[in-house]
N, C-alpha and C positions, 0 to 999 in steps of 0.2 A: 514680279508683275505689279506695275502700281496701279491704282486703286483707280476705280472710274472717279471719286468725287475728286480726287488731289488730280487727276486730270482736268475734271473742269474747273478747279479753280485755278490752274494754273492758265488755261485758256479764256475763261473769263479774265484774269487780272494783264493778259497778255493784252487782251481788247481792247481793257480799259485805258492802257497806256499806248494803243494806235500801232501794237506791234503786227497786229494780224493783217493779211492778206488773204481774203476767200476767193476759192475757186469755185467757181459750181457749176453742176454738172445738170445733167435732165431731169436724175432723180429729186433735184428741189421742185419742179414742176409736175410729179406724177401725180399727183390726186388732183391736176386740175383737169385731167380728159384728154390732152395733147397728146397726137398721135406719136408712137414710139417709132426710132428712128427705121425700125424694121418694116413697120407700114410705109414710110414714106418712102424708102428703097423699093418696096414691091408697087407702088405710083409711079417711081421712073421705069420701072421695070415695063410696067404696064404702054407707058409711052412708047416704048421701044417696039410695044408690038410682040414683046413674049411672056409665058407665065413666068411671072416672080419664082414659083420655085424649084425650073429652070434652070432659068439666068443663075440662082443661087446655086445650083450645083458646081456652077462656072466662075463664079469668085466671087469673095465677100462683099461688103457692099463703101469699101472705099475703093475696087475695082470696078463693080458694077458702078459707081457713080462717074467712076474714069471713061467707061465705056461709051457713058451717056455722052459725056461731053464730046469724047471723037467722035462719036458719029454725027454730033449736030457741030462740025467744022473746028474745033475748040473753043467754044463758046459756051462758056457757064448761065448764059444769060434762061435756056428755057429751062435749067434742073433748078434756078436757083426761083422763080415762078411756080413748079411744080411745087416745092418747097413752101413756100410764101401764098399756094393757095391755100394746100391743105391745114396748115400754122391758123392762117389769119380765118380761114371758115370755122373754124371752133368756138365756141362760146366761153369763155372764159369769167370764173366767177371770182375775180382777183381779194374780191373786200370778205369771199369766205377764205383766203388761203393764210392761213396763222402761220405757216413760215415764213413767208414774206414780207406779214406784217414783224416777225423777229427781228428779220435781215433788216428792216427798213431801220430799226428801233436802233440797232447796236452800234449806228451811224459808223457803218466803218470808212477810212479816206477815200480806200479807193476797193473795185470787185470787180474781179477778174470773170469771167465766163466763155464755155464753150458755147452756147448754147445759140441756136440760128433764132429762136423764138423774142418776145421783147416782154415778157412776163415779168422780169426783174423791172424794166423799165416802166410799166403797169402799174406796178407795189409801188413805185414811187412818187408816182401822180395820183395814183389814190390817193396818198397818205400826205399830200401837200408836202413831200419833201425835194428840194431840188439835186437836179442831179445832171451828169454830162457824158453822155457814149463818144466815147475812144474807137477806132476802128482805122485810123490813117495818120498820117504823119502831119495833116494840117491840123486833122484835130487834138492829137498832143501839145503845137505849138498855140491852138488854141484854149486849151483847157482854161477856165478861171480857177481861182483858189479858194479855199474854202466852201468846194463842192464834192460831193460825192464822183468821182469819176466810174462810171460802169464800161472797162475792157472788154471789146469783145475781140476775145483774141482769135475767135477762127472766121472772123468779119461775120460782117452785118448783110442781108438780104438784097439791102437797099445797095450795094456797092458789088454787084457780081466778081469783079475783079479783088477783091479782101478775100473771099469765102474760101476756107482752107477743109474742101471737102471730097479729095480724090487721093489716090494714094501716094502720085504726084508731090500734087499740094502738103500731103503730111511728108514727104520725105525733102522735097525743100524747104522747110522749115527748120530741120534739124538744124542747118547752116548756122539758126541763130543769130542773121544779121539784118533782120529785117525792123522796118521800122518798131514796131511793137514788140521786136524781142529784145532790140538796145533797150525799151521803156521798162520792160518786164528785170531786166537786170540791175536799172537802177534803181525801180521801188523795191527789188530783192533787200537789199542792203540793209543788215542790223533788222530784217524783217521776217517771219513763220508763215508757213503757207496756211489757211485749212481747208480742206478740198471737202466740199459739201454737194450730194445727189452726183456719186460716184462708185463703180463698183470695183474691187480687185480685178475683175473679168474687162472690166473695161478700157479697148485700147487707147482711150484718153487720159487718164490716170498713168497707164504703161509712158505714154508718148509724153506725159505732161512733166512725169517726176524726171523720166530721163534728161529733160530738159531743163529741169530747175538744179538737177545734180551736176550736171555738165557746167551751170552757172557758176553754183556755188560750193560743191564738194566737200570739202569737211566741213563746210557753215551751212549745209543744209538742212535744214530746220520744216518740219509740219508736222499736223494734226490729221488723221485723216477718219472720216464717222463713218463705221460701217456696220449691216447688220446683221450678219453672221461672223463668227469666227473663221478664220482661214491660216493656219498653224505653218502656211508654208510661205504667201505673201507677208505675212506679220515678221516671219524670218528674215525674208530675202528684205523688205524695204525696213522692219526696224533696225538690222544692221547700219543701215543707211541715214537713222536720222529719224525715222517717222514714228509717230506718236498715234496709238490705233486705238480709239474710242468705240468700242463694240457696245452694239446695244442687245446684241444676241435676241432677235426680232422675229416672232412670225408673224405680224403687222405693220408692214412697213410706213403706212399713211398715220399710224397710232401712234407708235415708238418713235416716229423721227422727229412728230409735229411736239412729241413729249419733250425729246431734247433740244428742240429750238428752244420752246417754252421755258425750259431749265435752264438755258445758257443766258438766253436775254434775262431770266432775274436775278442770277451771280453776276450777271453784268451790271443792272444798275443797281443791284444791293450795293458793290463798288467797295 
């Protein structure tokens, strides 16, 4: 078992040299008040005119999101509003979120994200650092250099036709040939993932590794922070390549904001 600290310095000294690639996931947003994604499924639910826990007897909720769409003709246009109100009606205290202010600090090239919210993108304009959201194939050919690029890989709000939020949508993606998965291939290369505000339990983790493994296979390479132990994930993915930074938590908002804290100063200690 190696140690937590030869852990993070091998993660900080991987930053330092632009090896990393983060993922992040909702758990980097939890202590800002945004609604979990279970509430916003019991919002479509409610549109549909049944109790949310229901509908949940009936499928989970990249089914129930499926369901939304066919019934409003296949048109992601009102779940992805539903979405986009309940996000945007929150009050967001970005200049108190000390993970964000980490993330912004450890200037990494580029960050990848599931996340439908713009929180990441928030921390960046607070913090007067420039930055460029990814979500299409113009905006790849667009990109400038020497900016922060923020991927959103399961699209943005603003582009109902990106959003990769039905069961559909995650199972055409496996294909892996879409604009943003050729991208995702090519900043792979000689590169480590670290998947941040993610859980073992969660099927984007499940959905995300299979697809970085399918990528890269024996050169599959991450970090992933979690905060409990789980003796049989730890099995299954560090045969695989993953490198599992526990912080054995019963405060998750404490312990995580502690390890940002700790990672951004082995980073610029440098």
């Amino acid at each position: 078992m190696v140690s937590y600290n030869k852990l993070m310095d091998e993660l900080a000294q991987d930053i330092l040299e632009k090896k990393i690639i983060p993922f992040v996931g909702a758990g980097l947003s939890r202590n800002l008040g945004l609604p979990e994604w279970d509430v916003l499924i019991a919002k479509i639910a409610e549109d549909l005119d049944i109790d949310p826990e229901i509908l949940s007897i009936h499928g989970d909720s990249l089914q129930i999101a499926e369901y939304h769409i066919i019934c409003h003709g296949g048109s992601k246009n009102r779940i992805s509003k539903i979405i986009d109100r309940n996000l945007r009606s929150t009050e967001v205290n970005i200049a108190a979120s000390v993970v964000h202010k980490c993330l912004v600090d450890m200037h990494f090239p580029k960050i990848y994200t599931t996340n439908f919210d713009e929180v990441i993108e928030k921390a960046f304009r607070y913090h007067g650092e420039p930055y460029y959201v990814i979500a299409t194939l113009d905006d790849i050919l667009a990109a400038p250099d020497n900016v922060t690029q923020i991927v959103k890989f399961h699209g943005t709000l603003d582009l109902d036709e990106t959003l990769v939020i039905s069961e559909t949508d995650y199972y055409n993606r496996l294909d892996m040939e879409g604009p943003l998965d050729i991208k995702l291939r090519a900043d792979l290369l000689g590169k480590t993932v670290l998947f941040l505000g993610y859980s073992f339990r969660d099927l984007n983790i499940r959905y995300m590794w299979s697809k970085l493994f399918k990528i890269m296979q024996a050169n599959c390479k991450a970090f992933m922070v979690t905060m409990k132990p789980n003796y049989v994930f730890e099995k299954i993915y560090g045969e695989k390549g993953m490198k599992i930074i526990c912080l054995d938590s019963d405060d998750f908002n404490a312990d995580f904001t502690e390890f940002m804290v700790d990672l951004r100063s082995r980073v610029q200690k440098g």
